[in-house]
C-alpha positions in Angstrom: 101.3 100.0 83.8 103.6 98.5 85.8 106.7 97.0 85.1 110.0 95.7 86.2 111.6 99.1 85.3 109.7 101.6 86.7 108.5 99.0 89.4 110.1 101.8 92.3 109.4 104.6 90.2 105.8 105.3 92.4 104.1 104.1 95.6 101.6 101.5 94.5 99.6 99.6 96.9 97.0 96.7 97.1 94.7 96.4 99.1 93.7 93.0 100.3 91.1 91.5 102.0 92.0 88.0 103.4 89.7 84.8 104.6 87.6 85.7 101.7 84.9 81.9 102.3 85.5 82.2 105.6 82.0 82.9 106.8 78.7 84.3 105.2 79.4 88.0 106.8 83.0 88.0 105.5 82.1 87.3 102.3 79.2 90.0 102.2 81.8 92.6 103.2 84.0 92.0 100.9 82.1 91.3 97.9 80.8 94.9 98.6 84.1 96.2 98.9 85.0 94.9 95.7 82.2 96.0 94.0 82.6 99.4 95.0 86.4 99.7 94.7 87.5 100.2 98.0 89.7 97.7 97.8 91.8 95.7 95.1 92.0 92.1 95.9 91.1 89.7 98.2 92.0 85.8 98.6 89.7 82.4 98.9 90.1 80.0 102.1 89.1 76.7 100.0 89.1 74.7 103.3 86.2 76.8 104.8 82.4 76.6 105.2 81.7 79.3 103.1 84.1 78.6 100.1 81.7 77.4 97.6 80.0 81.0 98.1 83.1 82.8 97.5 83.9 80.7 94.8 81.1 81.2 92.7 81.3 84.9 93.4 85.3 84.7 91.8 84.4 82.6 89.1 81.3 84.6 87.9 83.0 87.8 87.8 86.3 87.7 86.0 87.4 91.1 87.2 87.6 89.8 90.3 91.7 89.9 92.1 91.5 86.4 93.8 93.8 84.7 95.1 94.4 81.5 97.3 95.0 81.6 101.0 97.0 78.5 101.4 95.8 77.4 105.2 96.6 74.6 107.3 95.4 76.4 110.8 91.5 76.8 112.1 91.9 79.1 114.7 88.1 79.4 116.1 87.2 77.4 119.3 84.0 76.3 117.7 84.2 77.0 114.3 86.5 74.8 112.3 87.9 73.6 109.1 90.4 71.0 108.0 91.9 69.3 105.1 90.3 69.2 101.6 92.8 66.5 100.8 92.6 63.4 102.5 95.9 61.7 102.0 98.0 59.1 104.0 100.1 60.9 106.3 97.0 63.8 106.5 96.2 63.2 109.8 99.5 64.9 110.7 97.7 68.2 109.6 95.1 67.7 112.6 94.3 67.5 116.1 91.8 64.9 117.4 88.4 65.9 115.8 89.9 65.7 112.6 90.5 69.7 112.3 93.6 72.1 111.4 94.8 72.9 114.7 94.7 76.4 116.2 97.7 77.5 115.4 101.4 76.6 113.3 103.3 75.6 116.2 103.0 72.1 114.9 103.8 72.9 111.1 107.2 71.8 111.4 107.1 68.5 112.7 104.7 67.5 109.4 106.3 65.8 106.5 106.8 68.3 103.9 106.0 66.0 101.4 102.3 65.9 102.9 102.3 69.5 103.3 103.0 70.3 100.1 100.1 67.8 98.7 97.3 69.4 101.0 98.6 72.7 99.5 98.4 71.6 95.7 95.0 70.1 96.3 93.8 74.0 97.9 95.3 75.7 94.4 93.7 72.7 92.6 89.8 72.9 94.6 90.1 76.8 93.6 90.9 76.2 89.7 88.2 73.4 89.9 85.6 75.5 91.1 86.4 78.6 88.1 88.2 80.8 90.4 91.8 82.1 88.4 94.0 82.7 91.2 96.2 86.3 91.1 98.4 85.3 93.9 99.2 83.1 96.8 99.5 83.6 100.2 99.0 81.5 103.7 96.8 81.6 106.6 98.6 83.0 109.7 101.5 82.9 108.0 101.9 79.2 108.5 104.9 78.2 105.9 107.0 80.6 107.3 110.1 78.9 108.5 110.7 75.3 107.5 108.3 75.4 105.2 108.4 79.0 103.5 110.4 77.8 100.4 107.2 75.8 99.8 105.4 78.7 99.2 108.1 80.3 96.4 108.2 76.6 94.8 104.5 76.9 94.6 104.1 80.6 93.1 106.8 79.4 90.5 105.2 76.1 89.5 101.7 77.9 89.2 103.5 81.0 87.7 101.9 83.1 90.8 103.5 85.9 92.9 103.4 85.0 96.6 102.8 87.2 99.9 106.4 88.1 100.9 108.4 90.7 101.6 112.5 90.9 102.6 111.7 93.3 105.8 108.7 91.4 107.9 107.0 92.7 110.5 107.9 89.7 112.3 110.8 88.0 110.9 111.6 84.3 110.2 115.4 84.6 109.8 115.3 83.2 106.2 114.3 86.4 104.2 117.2 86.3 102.5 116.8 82.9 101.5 113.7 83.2 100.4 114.2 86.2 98.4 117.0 84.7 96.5 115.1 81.8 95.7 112.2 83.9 94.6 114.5 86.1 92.2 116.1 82.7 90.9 112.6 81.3 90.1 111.5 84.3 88.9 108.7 84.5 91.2 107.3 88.3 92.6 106.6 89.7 95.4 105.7 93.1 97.2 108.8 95.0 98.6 106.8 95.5 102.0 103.6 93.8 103.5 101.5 95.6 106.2 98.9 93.5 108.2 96.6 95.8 110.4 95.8 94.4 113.7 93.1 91.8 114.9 92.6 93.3 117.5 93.1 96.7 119.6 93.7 97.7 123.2 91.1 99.3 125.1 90.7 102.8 124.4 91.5 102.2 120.9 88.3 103.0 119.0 87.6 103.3 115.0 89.2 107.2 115.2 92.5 105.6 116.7 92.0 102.6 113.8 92.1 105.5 111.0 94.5 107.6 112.5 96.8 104.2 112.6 96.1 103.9 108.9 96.4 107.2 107.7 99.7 107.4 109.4 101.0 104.3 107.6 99.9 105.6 104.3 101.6 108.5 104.7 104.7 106.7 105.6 104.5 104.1 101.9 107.9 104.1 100.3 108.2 103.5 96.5 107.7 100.3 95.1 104.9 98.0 96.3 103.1 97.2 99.2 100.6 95.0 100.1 98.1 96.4 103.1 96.4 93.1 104.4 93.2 93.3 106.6 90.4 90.9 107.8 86.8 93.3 107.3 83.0 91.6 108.1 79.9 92.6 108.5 78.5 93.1 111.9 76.2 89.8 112.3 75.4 87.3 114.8 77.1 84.8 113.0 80.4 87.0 113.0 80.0 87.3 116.7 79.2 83.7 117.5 82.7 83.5 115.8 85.0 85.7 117.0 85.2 88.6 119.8 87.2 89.8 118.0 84.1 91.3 115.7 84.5 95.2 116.3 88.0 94.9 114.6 86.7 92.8 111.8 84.2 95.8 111.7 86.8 98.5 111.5 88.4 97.0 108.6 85.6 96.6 106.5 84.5 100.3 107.7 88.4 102.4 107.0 89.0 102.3 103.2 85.0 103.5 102.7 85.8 106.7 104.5 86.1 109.5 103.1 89.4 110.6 105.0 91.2 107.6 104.2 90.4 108.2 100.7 91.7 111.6 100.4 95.0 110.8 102.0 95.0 107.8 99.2 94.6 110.8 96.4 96.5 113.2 98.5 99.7 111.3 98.5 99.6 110.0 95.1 99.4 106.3 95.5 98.4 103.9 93.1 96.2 101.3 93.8 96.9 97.9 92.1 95.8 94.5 92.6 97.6 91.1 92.6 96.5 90.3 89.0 99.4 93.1 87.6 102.0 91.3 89.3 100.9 88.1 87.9 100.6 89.3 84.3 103.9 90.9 84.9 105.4 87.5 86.5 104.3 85.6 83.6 105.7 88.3 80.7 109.0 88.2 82.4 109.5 84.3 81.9 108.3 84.2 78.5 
């Protein structure tokens, strides 16, 4: 069991599947995956086309490590999402058809008043429709930066640990910030978070995907990290998307194969989910 004393005793690792309501095929892939334990948590897109289906899913199994992906982006050219809560001030959180906009390069000119009401209504929609979130974490990373303490405000007011780590990939410049805000409100969060990629270069087939993976699971250092990925099903709905559908492939395909799985059980790691960081957020602050 983990706990705060032996938290870097091991390697532990979850493994996550985000844009879980995103589409049909997503959902299909990781429902599977679930079910047959190839990976440990995954986390609902409330804003999406497909939520209600994920939902339902979460709220009729409570085994199931769900969490919320807080998201104020809709990055598709003709596949779109926006706001669940209609607010004043909301339209700040859209471009002209009424839709998130592609990206987060507009996130901090909004209010962070508004921002922080869209967000609550997302956590709220979830709870609404029987899903018990594990964890929070955002869409393309979109609180980083002036919003990010948000997101630690949030996972303490829910009592929920959040997506964060001290050493980024890409880095904000407020880590430490952040991190001492988290400690002071007693909200967790994995010591490292790996995101495999949306897409490769040419060349770079499913073998070179694996061989990426394999390498970075030999390369874990105690304590825990959070591996995030993005797996579907190959349909045409996926492709009338996203080109980027072969990579959504590969991720849905690497922790199902057999080599991935015996470097999992060669090197010892432990596989957790989101949910023992919650319980063990919420026995720390009683």
């Amino acid at each position: 069991m983990l706990t705060l004393e032996n938290w870097k005793s091991r390697r532990r690792l979850i493994l996550h599947a985000d844009d879980f309501g995103m589409c049909h095929s997503t959902n299909r892939a990781i429902l599977e995956l679930l079910e047959r334990g190839a990976i440990t948590s995954t986390t609902l897109m409330t804003p999406c086309p497909w939520a209600l289906e994920a939902a339902d899913a979460s709220a009729s199994d409570a085994g199931l490590d769900v969490g919320v992906h807080l998201t104020s982006t809709s990055e598709w050219e003709r596949y779109k999402w926006g706001p669940v809560h209609r607010q004043p001030g909301s339209e700040a959180l859209t471009d002209r058809l009424g839709y998130f906009p592609a990206d987060s390069q507009y996130m901090p000119d909004v209010d962070p008043a508004v921002v922080r009401a869209e967000m609550v209504a997302q956590i709220k929609l979830a709870q609404s429709l029987g899903v018990d979130p594990t964890h929070l974490d955002n869409h393309m990373g979109s609180l980083r930066n002036v919003h990010h303490r948000l997101l630690i405000e949030l996972g303490a007011e829910y009592e929920l640990p959040v997506r964060f780590s001290i050493r980024p990939a890409y880095a904000s410049g407020d880590e430490a910030e952040i991190a001492a805000l988290a400690r002071e409100l007693g909200v967790l969060h994995p010591d490292a978070v790996i995101g495999l990629p949306f897409t490769y270069e040419e060349g770079q087939d499913y073998d070179f995907a694996r061989n990426r993976v394999i390498g970075l699971l030999r390369g874990l250092e105690p304590g825990v990290t959070e591996m995030l990925f993005h797996p579907s099903l190959e349909t045409d709905e996926l492709k009338a998307i996203t080109d980027s559908w072969p990579y959504r492939l590969f991720d849905y395909r690497l922790f199902l194969d057999p080599e991935v799985l015996r470097v999992i059980e060669e090197e010892q790691i432990e596989l957790i989910g989101w949910r023992e960081l919650r319980d063990l957020q919420r026995d720390s602050r009683r």
